[in-house]
C-alpha positions in Angstrom: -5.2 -16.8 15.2 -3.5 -13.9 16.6 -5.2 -10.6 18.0 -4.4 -6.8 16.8 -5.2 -4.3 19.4 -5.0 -0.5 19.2 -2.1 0.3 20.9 -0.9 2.9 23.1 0.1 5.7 21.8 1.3 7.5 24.9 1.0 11.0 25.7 -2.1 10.0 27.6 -3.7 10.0 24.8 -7.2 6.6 24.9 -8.3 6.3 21.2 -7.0 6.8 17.9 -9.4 7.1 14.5 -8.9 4.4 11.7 -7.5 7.1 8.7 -7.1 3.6 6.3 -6.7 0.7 5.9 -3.7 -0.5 3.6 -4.6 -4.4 4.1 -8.1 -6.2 2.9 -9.3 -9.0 4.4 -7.7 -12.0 2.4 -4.4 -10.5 2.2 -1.6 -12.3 3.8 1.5 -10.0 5.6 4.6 -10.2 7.3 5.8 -8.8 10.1 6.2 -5.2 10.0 4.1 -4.8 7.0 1.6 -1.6 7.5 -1.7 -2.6 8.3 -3.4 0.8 8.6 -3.0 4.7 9.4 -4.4 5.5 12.6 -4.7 9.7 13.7 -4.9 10.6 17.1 -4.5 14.3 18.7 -0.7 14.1 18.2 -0.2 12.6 15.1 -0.7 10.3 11.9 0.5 6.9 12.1 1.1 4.2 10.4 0.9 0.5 12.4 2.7 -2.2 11.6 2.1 -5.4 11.9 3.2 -7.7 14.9 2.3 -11.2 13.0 2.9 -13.1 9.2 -0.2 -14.9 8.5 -3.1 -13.8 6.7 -5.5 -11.2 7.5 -9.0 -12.9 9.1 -11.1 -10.0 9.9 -11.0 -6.5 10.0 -12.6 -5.5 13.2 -12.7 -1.5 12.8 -13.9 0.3 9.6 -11.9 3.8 8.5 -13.4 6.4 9.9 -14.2 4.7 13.3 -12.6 6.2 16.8 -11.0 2.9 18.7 -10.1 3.3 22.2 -6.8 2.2 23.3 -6.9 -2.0 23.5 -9.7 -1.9 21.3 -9.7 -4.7 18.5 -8.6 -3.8 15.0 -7.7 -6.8 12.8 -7.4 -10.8 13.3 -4.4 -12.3 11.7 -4.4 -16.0 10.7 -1.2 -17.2 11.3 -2.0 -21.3 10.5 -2.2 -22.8 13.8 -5.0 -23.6 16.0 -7.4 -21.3 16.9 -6.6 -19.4 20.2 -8.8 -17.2 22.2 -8.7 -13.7 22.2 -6.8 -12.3 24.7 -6.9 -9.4 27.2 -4.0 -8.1 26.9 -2.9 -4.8 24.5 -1.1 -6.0 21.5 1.4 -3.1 20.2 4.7 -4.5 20.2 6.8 -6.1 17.1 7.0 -9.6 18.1 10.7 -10.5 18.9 11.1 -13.7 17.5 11.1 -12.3 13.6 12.8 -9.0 11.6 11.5 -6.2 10.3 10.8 -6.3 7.0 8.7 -4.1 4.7 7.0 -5.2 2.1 7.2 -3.1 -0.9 4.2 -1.6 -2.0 2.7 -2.1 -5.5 4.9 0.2 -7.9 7.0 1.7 -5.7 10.4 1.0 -4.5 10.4 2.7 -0.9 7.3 3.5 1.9 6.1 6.8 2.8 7.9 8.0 6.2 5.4 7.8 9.3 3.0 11.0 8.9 2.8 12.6 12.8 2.1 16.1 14.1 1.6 17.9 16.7 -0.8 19.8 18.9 -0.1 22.0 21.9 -1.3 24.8 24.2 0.1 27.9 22.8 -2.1 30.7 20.9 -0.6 31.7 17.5 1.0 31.2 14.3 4.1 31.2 12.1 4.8 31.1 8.6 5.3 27.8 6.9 6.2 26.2 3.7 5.7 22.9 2.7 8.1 19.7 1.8 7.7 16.1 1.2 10.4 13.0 1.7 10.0 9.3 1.8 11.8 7.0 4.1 13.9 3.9 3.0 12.4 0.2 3.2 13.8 -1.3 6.0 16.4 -3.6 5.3 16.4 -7.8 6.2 18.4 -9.0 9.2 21.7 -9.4 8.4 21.1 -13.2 9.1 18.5 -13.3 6.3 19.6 -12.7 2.6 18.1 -9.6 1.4 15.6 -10.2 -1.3 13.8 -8.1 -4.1 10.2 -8.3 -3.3 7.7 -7.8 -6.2 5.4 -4.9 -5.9 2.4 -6.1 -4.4 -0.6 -6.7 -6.5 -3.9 -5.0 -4.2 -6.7 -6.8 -4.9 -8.6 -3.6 -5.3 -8.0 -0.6 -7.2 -8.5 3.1 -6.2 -7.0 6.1 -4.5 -6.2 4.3 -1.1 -3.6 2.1 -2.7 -1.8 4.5 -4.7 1.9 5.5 -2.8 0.7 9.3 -1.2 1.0 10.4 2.2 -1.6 11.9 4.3 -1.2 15.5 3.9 -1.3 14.5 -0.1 -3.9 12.5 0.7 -6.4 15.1 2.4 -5.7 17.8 -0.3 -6.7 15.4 -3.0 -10.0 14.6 -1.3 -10.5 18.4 -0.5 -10.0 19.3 -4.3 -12.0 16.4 -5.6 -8.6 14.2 -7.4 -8.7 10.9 -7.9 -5.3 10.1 -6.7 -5.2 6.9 -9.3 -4.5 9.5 -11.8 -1.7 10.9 -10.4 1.6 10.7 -11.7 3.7 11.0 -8.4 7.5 12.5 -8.6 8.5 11.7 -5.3 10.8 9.0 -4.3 9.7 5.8 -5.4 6.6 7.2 -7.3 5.2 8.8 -4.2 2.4 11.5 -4.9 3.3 14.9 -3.1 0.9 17.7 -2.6 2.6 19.6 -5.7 1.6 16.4 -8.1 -1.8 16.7 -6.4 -1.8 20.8 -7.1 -0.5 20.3 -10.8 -3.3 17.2 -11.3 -5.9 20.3 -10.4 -4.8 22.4 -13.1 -6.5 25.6 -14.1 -9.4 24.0 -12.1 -10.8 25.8 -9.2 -8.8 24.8 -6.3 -10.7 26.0 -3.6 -11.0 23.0 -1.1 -14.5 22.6 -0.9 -16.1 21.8 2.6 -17.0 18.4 3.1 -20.7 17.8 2.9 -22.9 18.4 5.9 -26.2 15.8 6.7 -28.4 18.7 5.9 -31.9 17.8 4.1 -31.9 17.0 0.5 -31.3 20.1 -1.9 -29.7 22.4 0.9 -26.3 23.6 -0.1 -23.3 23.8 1.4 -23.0 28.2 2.2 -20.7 29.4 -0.3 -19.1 31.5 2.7 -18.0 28.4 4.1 -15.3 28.4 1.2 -13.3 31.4 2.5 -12.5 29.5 5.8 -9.7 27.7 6.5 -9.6 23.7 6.7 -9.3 23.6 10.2 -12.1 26.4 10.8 -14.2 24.6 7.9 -14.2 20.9 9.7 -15.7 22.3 13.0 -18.2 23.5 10.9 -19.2 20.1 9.2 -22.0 18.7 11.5 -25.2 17.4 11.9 -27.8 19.9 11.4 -30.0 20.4 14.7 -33.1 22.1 13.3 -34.7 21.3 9.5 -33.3 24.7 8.5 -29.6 23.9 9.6 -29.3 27.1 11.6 -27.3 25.0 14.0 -25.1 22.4 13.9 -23.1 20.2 16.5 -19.5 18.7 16.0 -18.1 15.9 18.3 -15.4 17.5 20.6 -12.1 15.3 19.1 -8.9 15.3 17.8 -6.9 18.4 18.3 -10.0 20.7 19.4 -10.2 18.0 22.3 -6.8 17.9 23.7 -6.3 21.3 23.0 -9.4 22.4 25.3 -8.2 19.7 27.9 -4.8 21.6 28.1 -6.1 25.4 28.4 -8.5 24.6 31.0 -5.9 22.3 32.9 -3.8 25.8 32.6 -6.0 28.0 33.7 -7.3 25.9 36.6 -3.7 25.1 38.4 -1.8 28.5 36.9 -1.5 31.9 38.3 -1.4 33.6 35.1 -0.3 37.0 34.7 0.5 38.8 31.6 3.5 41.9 31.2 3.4 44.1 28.2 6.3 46.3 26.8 6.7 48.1 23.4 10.4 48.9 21.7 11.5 50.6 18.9 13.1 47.4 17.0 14.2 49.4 14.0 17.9 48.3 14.2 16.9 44.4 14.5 14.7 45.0 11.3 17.6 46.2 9.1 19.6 43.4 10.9 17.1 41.0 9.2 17.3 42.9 5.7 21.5 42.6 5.8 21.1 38.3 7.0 18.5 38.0 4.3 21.3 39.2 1.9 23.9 37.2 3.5 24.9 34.1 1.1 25.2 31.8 4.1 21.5 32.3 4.9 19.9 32.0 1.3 17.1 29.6 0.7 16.6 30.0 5.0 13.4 31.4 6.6 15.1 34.8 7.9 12.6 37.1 9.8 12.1 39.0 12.7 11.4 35.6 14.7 14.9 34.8 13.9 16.1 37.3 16.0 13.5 36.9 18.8 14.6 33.7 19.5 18.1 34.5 20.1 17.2 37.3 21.9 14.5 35.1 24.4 17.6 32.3 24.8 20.1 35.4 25.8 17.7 37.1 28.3 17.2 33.7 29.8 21.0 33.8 31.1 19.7 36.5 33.9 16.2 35.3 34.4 16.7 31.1 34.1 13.4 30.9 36.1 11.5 31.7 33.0 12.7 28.1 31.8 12.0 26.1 35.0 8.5 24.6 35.6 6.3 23.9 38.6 6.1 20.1 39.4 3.2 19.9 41.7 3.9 16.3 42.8 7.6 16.4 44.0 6.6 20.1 45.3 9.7 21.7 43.2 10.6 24.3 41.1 12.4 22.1 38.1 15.2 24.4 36.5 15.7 23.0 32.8 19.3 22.7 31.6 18.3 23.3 27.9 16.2 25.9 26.0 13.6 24.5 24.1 11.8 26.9 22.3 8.5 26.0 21.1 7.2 27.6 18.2 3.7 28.2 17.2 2.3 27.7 13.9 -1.1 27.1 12.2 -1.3 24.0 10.0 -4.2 22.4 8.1 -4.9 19.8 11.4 -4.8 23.2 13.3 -2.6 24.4 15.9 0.9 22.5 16.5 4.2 23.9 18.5 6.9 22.1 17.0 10.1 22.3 19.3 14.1 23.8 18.6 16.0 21.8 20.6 18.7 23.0 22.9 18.1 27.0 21.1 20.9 28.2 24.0 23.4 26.9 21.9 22.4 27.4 18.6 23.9 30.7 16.4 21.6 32.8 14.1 22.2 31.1 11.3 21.6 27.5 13.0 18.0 29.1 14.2 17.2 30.2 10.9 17.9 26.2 9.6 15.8 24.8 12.5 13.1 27.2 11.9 13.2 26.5 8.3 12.8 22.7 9.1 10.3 22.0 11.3 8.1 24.7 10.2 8.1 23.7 6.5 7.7 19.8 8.3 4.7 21.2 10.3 2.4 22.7 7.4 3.0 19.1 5.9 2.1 17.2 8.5 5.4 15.5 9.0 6.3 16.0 12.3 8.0 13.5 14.9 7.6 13.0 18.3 11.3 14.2 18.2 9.9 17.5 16.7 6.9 18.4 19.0 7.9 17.1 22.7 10.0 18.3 25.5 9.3 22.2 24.8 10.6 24.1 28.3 9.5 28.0 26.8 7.2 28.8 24.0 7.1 31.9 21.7 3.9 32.7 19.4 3.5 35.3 16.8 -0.1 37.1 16.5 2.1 39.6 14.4 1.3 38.2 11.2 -2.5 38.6 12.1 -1.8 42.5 12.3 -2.6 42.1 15.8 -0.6 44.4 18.5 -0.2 42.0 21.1 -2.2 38.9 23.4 -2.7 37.8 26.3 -1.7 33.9 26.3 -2.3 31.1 27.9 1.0 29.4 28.9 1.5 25.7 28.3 0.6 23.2 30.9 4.3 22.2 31.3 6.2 25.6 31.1 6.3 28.3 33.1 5.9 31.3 30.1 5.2 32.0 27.0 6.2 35.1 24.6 4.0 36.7 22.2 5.2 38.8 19.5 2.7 41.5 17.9 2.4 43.6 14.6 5.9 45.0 13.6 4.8 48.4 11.9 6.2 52.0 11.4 4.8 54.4 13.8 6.1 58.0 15.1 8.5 57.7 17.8 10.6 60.2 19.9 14.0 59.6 19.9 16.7 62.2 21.3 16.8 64.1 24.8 16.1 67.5 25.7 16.2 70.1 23.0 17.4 67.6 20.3 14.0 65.2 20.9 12.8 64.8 17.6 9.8 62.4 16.2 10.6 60.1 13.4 9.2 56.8 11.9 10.2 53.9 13.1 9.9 49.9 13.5 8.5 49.2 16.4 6.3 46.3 18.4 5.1 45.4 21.8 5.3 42.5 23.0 3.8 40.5 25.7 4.9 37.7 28.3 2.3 35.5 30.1 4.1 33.5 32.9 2.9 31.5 36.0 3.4 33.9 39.3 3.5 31.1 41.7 6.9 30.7 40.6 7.9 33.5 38.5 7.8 36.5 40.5 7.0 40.0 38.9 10.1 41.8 39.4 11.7 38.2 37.3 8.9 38.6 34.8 9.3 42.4 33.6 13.6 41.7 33.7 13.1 38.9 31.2 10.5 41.3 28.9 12.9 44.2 29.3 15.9 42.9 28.7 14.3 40.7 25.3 13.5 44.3 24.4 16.5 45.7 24.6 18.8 42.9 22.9 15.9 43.6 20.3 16.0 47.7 19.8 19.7 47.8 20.6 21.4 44.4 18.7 24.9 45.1 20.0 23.7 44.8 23.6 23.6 41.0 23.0 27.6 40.8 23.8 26.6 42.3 27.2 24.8 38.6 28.3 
């Protein structure tokens, strides 16, 4: 008998919840075969199994929160019983390959599910996407061989082939993923199968219910809030009348709590503002947006603000160091990477454009594109999300004029972009001043003073500003 643990997912992260269980008790597996989905404040996972036997006991129900080294399944494997041991169990044991069984009626596996969540406030637009990932391949010292589909020994939406993000918007809409037709690789069910399997139907996720008393409704203002908004909301009712309800402190509310006050408590925040006429940048976005190079690309004014932020690093690189409290240094990063907020159905996430220094406009625009279509679907790696070194946020697109933020726990600032909109502005000097309309924004940048100092603070913001209301100033940096 061989022992399953939860493993460690890293990060410091200590539990994970049990999303589902793609193995019944009864079931026999091989190694790497997927034994469950398992979501903890980074990401959606999928676990594979570490043993071939058959599967004894299932130790943790879906739903339940296992802390790291917690049991989760026992795995016949024919020999002679063994006792449990101590130790975590979350490697792929050496002595055999990975290979994945097929699952039933599909000829591929749905691509590890993670996400992200980080410290930054804001959001960015996002579209949505959906791939599948390739069954592993035998060992090249073991024939390859077509396995049948497997045949569950129960039916029902938990065994069809549909990734998490599908998943969750089939339980919010009430569809019974078994009656599906998916059009993804393989016959995997996307969230646009899900959407079409809705039809003219109402389509407004519905909250899910709270343990209120018998014949109490769920408030139909509850249905005008976003999915993230609308779980906090779901709890146990404190009084008979439900005027109050608690929610566990978890997931991504947990960890992102943790961070801010971690921030706050060690930073010495300070926040600059500055606001620019960024008329010429805006028409600079109308001529890319024509531009056949960039078509089918997310072009918009955050296109150019991250080019601008990578350029006005070049005089200020302090902005991209961090403070390491343990060595006692001021760590300079080499690279820029530029994390970029956006709000996604698990909540907030920052995923991360790698080495931005070197990347042209038209190479931002494909990243951005990318990861921010992968973040709405709940698709992104620990690749994606990790090793940010500068942040930017938009509370633009919330009509807002600006923010103060609070930076990451592991960078030194963080850039927030506000409403872009057409106000009266004097441009000329002397006795040819005139007032006209024009594009313009302010901006704000919250950085750590212990080792940004003010005079490297406002440099960074004014120069950002000018690359921004004056584009050919770029080639000056």
């Amino acid at each position: 008998m061989k022992y399953y643990r939860m493993p460690d997912p890293g990060e410091g992260l200590t539990e994970a919840e049990v999303v589902s269980w793609r193995v019944a008790e009864g079931d026999t597996v091989e190694v790497n075969d997927v034994l469950c989905e398992v979501e903890t404040a980074k990401s959606i996972v999928e676990l594979p199994s570490p043993f071939a036997g058959t599967v004894s006991k299932i130790r943790a129900a879906e739903g339940d929160t296992v802390q790291v080294g917690g049991p989760l399944v026992a795995i016949d494997e024919g020999g002679d019983e063994e006792p449990e041991p101590e130790l975590l169990v979350g490697h792929i044991a050496a002595e055999k390959g990975g290979r994945r069984r097929r699952r039933r009626g599909a000829d591929v596996s749905a691509q590890t599910d993670t996400a992200e969540t980080n410290t930054a406030a804001g959001t960015a637009e996002a579209g949505e996407g959906e791939d599948a990932a390739v069954e592993s391949p035998a060992p090249a010292a073991e024939p390859h061989r077509a396995e049948p589909p497997r045949a569950d020994v129960t039916e029902g939406p938990e065994h069809v082939l549909a990734k998490p993000p599908a998943r969750r918007l089939a339980k919010d809409l009430g569809i019974d993923l078994a009656a599906v037709s998916g059009t993804g690789p393989g016959g995997v069910v996307t969230r646009t199968d899900v959407k079409q399997a809705a039809g003219g139907r109402d389509t407004t996720p519905a909250p899910s219910a709270p343990a209120a008393p018998v014949g109490q409704d769920v408030p139909q203002a509850w249905r005008s809030i976003s999915p993230a908004s609308r779980k906090l909301l779901d709890g146990d009712p404190t009084d008979p009348a439900g005027a109050e309800r608690r929610v566990r402190i978890q997931g991504v509310r947990k960890v992102t709590a943790q961070a801010m006050k971690e921030s706050i408590d060690t930073k010495a925040l300070v926040t600059s503002f500055i606001t620019c006429d960024v008329t010429r940048s805006m028409e600079l976005v109308d001529k890319l947006r024509k531009d056949r190079k960039f078509r089918g690309l997310r072009v918009s004014a955050l296109t150019l603000w991250c080019r601008a932020a990578c350029l006005a690093m070049t005089r200020t690189p302090v902005i991209n160091a961090r403070w390491d409290d343990e060595s006692g240094e001021i760590v300079y990063n080499r690279d820029i990477n530029l994390g970029i907020a956006a709000a996604t159905p698990r909540g907030l996430m920052v995923p991360v454009l790698r080495g931005a220094q070197d990347m042209n406009l038209h190479e931002i625009a494909q990243e951005l594109t990318r990861i921010i279509a992968i973040a709405k679907e709940d698709r992104l790696t620990p690749a994606d999300y990790s090793g940010g070194t500068f942040s930017i946020s938009n509370v633009g697109v919330f009509g807002l004029d600006a923010g103060t933020p609070v930076v990451n726990r592991t960078e030194s600032a963080l850039l927030v972009l506000g409403t872009i909109a057409r106000r009266p502005w004097v441009i000329g000097e002397g006795a040819e001043e005139t007032i006209v309309p024009r594009w313009v924004t302010t901006m704000s940048l919250g950085f750590d003073h212990r080792l940004v100092d003010g005079e490297q603070g406002s440099i960074f913001l004014h120069d950002v500003a000018e690359i921004l209301s004056e584009p050919d100033t770029a080639l000056l940096y």
